[in-house]
Each structure stands twice: as structure tokens, then as C-alpha cells.
C-alpha positions as CSV (number, residue, x, y, z in Angstrom):
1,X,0.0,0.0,0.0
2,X,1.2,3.5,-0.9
3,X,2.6,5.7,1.6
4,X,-0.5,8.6,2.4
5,X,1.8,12.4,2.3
6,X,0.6,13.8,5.9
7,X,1.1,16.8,4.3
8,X,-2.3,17.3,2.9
9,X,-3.7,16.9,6.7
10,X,-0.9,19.5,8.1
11,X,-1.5,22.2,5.6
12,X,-5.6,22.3,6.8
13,X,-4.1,23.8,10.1
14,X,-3.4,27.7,10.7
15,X,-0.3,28.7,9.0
16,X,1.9,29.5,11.2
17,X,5.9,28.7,11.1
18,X,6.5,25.4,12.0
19,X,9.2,26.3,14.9
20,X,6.1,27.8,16.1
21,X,4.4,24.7,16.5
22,X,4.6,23.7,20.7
23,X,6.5,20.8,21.6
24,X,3.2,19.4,23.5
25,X,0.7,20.6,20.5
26,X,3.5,18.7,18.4
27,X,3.5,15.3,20.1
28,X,-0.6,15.6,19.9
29,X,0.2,16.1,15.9
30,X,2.7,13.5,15.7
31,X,0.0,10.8,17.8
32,X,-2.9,12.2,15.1
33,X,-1.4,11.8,12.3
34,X,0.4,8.2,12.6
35,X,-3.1,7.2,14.2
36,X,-5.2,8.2,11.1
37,X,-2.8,6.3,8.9
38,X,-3.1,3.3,11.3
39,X,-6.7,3.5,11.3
40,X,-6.8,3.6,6.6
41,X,-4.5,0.7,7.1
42,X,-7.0,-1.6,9.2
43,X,-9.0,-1.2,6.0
44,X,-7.0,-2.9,3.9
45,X,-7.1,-6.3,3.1
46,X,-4.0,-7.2,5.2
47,X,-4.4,-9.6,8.4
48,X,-2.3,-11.4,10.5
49,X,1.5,-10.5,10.5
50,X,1.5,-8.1,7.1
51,X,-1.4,-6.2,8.8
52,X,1.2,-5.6,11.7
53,X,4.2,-5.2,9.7
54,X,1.7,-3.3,7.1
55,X,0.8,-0.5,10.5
56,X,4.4,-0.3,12.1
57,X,6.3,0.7,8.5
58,X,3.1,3.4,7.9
59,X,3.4,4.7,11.1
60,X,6.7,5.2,11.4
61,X,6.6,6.9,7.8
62,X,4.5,9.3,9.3
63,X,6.0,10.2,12.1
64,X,9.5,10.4,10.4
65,X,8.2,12.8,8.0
66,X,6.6,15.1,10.4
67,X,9.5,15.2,12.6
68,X,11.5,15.9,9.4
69,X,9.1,19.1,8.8
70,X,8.9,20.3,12.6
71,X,12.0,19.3,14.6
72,X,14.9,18.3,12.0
73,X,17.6,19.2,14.4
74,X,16.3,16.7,17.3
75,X,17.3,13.2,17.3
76,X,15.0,10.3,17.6
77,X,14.5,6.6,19.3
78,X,11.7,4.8,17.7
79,X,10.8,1.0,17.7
80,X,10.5,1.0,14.2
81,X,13.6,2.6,13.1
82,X,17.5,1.9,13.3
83,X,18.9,3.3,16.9
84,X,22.1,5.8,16.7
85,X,24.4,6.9,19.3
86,X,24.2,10.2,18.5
87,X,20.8,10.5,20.5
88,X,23.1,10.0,23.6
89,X,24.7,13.3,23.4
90,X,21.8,15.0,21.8
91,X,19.3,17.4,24.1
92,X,16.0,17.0,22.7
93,X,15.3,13.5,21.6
94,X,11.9,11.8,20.3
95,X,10.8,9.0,21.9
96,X,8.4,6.7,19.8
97,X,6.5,3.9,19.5
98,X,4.6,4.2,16.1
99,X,2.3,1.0,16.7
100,X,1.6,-0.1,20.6
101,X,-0.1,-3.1,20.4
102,X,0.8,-5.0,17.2
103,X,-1.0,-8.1,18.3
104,X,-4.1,-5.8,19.2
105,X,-4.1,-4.0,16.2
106,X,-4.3,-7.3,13.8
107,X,-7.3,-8.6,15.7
108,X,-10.2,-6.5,14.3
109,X,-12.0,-5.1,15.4
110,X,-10.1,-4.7,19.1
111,X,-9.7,-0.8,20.4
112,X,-6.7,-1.1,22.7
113,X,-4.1,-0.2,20.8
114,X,-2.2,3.3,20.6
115,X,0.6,5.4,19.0
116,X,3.1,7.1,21.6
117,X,5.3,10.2,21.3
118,X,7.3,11.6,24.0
119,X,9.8,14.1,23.8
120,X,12.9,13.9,26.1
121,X,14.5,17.3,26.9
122,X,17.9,17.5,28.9
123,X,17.0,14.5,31.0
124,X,13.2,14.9,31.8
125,X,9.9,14.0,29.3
126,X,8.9,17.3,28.2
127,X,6.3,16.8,26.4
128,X,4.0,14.1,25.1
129,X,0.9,12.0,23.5
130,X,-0.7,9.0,23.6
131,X,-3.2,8.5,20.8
132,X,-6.4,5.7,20.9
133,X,-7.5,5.8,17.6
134,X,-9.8,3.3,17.5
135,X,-11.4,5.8,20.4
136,X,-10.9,8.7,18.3
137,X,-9.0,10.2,21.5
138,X,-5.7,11.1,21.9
139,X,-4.4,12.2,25.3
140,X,-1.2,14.7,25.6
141,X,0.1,16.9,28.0
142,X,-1.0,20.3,26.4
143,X,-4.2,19.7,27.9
144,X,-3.4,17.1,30.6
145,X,-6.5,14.5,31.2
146,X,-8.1,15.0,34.8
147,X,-8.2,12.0,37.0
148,X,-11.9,11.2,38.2
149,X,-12.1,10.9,41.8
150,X,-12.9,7.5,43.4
151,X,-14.5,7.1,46.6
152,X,-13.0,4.8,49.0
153,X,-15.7,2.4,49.4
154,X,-15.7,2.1,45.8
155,X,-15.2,-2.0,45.4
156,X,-11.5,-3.4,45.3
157,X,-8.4,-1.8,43.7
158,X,-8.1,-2.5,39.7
159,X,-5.3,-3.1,38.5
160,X,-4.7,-2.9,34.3
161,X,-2.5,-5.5,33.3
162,X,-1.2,-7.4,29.9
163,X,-3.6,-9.5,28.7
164,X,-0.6,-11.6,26.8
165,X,2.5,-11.3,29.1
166,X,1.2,-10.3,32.4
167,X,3.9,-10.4,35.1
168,X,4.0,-13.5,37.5
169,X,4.2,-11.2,40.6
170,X,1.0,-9.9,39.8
171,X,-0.9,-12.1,40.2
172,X,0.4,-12.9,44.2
173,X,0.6,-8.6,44.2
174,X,-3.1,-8.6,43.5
175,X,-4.3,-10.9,46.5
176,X,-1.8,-9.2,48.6
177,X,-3.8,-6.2,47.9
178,X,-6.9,-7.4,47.4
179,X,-7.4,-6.4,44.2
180,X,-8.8,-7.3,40.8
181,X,-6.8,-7.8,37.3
182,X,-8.3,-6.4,34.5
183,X,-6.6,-7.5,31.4
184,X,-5.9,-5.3,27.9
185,X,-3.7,-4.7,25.2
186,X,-1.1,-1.9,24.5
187,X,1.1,-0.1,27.7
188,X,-0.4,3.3,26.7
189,X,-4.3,1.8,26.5
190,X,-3.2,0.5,30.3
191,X,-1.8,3.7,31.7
192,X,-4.9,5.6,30.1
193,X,-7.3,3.5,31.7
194,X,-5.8,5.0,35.1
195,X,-5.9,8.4,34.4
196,X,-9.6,7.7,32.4
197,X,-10.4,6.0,35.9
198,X,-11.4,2.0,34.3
199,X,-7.9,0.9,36.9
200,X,-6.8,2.2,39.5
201,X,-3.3,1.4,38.9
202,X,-0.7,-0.3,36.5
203,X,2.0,-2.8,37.5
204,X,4.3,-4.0,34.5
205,X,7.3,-6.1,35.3
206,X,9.7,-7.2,32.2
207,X,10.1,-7.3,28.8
208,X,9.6,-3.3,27.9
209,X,11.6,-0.5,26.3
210,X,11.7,3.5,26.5
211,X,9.1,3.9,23.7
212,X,6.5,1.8,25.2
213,X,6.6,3.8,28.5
214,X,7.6,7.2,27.8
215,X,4.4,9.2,26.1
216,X,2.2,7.3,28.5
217,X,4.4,8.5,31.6
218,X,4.6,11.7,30.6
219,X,0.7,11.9,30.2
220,X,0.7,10.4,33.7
221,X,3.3,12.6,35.4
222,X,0.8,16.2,33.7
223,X,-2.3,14.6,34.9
224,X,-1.1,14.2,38.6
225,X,-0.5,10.3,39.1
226,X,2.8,8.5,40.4
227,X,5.0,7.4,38.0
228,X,8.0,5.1,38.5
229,X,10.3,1.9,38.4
230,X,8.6,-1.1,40.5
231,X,11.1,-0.6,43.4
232,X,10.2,3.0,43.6
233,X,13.2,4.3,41.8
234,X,13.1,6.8,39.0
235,X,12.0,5.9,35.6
236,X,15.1,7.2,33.5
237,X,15.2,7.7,29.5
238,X,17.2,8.4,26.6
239,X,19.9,5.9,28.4
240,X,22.6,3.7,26.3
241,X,20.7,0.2,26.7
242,X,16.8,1.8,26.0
243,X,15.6,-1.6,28.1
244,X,13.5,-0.6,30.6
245,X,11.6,-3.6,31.6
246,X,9.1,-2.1,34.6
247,X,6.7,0.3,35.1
248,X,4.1,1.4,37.9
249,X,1.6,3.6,37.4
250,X,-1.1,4.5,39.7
251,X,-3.5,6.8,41.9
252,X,-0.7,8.8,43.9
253,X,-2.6,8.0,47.4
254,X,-1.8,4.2,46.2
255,X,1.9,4.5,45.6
256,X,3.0,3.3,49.4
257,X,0.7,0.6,49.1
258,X,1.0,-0.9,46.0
259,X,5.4,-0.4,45.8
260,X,5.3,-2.1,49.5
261,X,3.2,-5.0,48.4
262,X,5.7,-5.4,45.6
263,X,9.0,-5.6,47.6
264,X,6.6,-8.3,49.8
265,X,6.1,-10.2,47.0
266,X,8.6,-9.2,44.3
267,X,12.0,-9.2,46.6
């Protein structure tokens, strides 16, 4: 399938320079974009692996070429593209995940899936966006999502977890705390289903990278909610090795809880 110009979809927005263009409004643009072209190729006749490989390459076209336009002076660390080193001594640097959620996205007609850009900025995420196209929502931090409140007496703790490779701890972490699993796709779908208020935390233990963390934590860390490693430690990016295999996310009056019950059962 051809590769769709974003251009067209750019130039129906107020001209303005593109320097202009905030980095937070940017990431929302970015998270649009690649999520429209994900959506026109779920229509094709593609299934199964090619559908996947078919949305990662068209995503990551995307999102190259906008960057190209916006930011051409800022490096980038996508999934779908070949790492360099030169990101390491770079300032701002991009950090991507054009399609979260392969398996998801193949298996019509399932909604939690997402595209993720971050933007990492002298060792902090400075802006970001997590887009749910199959919603048609995107969340960023240029308009940060507001938690909704939940009462105390408001049934057991949920906790959002991989519905393919959830964590072994969990499961132990979960009647430690009393709470109930609730399985989905994509790490973005997960952490927006905290700050949307469907969980009231996510607990992620092994097998991720920077990309599929950093938009959703960013989103998290603007609308208010804990972020951090599963020992409590600081969630660091733009790092040599971009492994970074644990995540928590959650209500911030939950943290002590839920990183205590870990060390008990996680040591």
C-alpha cells in the first residue's frame, strides 16, 4: 500500500511557522497523524502478520516525515527505526512507538491499541501523547486528562494488566492487595485506563523498552498520578541500553501501598 503524504492533513491547520508549532501541540500532531494512517490501514485487506508489519512501516513513515518538517535538528529513538548513538549526546530527543499493540491491532476489530510520542528534553519527558485511535482520543500533555475521583468504598483496587504477558508477581501482588486484574492490550491503553479511571493502577514487570513507556508517563506525570520503576526508583530515559523492563503507574494515594506490596512479593 502506498505511503499517504501527511502533508495534505498539516497544511488544513493555521499557517503558522513550523518552529512555532509547541513541543506538546507537536506530540498531539505527531499521535494524530500516525493514528489516522493506522486506522486507513486496518481497512485494507492485510491480516495477521502483514497487517502488523503493514501498520508499524506506515506509522513510522509518518511520524519520520513530520518530525522531518517540525523538529529536524532533534534526534530520535523509535521501535520501528534503526537506533544511533548520537541521540546520547543530543538534548532533545523523540521518543516513539509508532504502533503499541501489534497483536491488538491485527485482531479487528479490538480498540486497545495506541501510538506514543514523547519528547525527552535534557533528561526529563517534556512533552508528550498517547493516541487511541480506534477511540478517536488522543491524550497529551497540552491539555493534561483530569483524573476522576474515586471514593473509597468504591469495590476493590483494579489493576490494568497485559492480557498476553502479564507479570507472574502480579498475580500474588493482587491478592496481597486485594485487588482485581483487569486484562488489555497496548502499555499506553493501560496507563490511560488510570488516568480515564477504568484501573486504578498499572503494575508492569519485564520485557519493555523506552518507547513503550515514555508518552504514557509523561501523560501520567501532567495529569497528577505516580509514576515510577517497581522498586520505587526513578524511571530514566534516553539511556545507552533503551531496556526498561518495569513500570508502575497509579493513583498517587496508592503508591506506598501498591510499591510495599511489591518488595513483599517481588524481593
Amino acid at each position: 500500500m502506498p505511503f499517504v503524504d501527511p502533508q495534505p492533513q498539516i497544511a488544513a491547520r493555521p499557517q503558522v511557522s513550523d518552529t512555532a508549532v509547541s513541543d506538546a501541540a507537536l506530540a498531539r500532531l505527531l499521535a494524530d497523524q500516525a493514528g489516522a494512517v493506522l486506522l486507513e490501514v486496518r481497512t485494507g485487506p492485510e491480516t495477521g502478520r502483514d497487517l502488523k508489519d503493514a501498520g508499524d512501516r506506515r506509522a513510522q513513515e509518518v511520524l519520520a516525515a513530520v518530525l522531518a518538517r517540525y523538529r529536524p535538528a532533534d534526534a530520535v529513538l523509535s521501535e520501528e527505526a534503526t537506533d544511533s548513538a548520537a541521540r546520547l549526546s543530543a538534548d532533545r530527543v523523540w521518543i516513539i512507538d509508532p504502533l503499541d499493540g501489534t497483536r491488538e491491532f491485527s485482531e479487528r476489530p479490538r480498540t486497545d491499541w495506541a501510538v506514543h510520542v514523547a519528547l525527552w528534553e535534557r533528561g526529563t519527558l517534556s512533552a508528550g501523547a498517547v493516541a487511541l485511535p480506534a477511540e478517536s482520543i488522543t491524550f497529551g500533555t497540552d491539555s493534561p486528562p483530569v483524573v476522576p475521583d474515586r471514593p473509597e468504598a468504591d469495590g476493590p483496587i483494579r489493576l490494568a494488566v497485559s492480557r498476553s504477558r502479564p507479570p507472574a508477581f502480579v498475580v500474588e501482588l493482587a491478592e496481597r492487595l486485594g485487588a482485581e486484574l483487569v486484562a488489555m492490550g497496548s502499555a499506553g491503553v493501560k496507563c490511560a485506563a488510570v488516568w480515564r479511571g477504568q484501573a486504578d493502577a498499572y503494575v508492569h514487570g519485564g520485557g519493555q523498552y523506552e518507547w513503550d513507556s515514555a508518552a504514557p508517563v509523561a501523560v501520567a506525570r501532567a495529569a497528577g498520578l505516580h509514576t515510577s520503576r517497581i522498586d520505587g526508583s526513578a524511571l530514566e530515559y534516553n539511556r545507552p541500553d533503551p531496556l526498561l523492563p518495569d513500570l508502575v503507574v497509579c493513583r498517587p494515594n496508592l503508591a506506598d501501598g501498591i510499591l510495599r506490596a511489591i518488595a513483599e512479593v517481588n524481593p
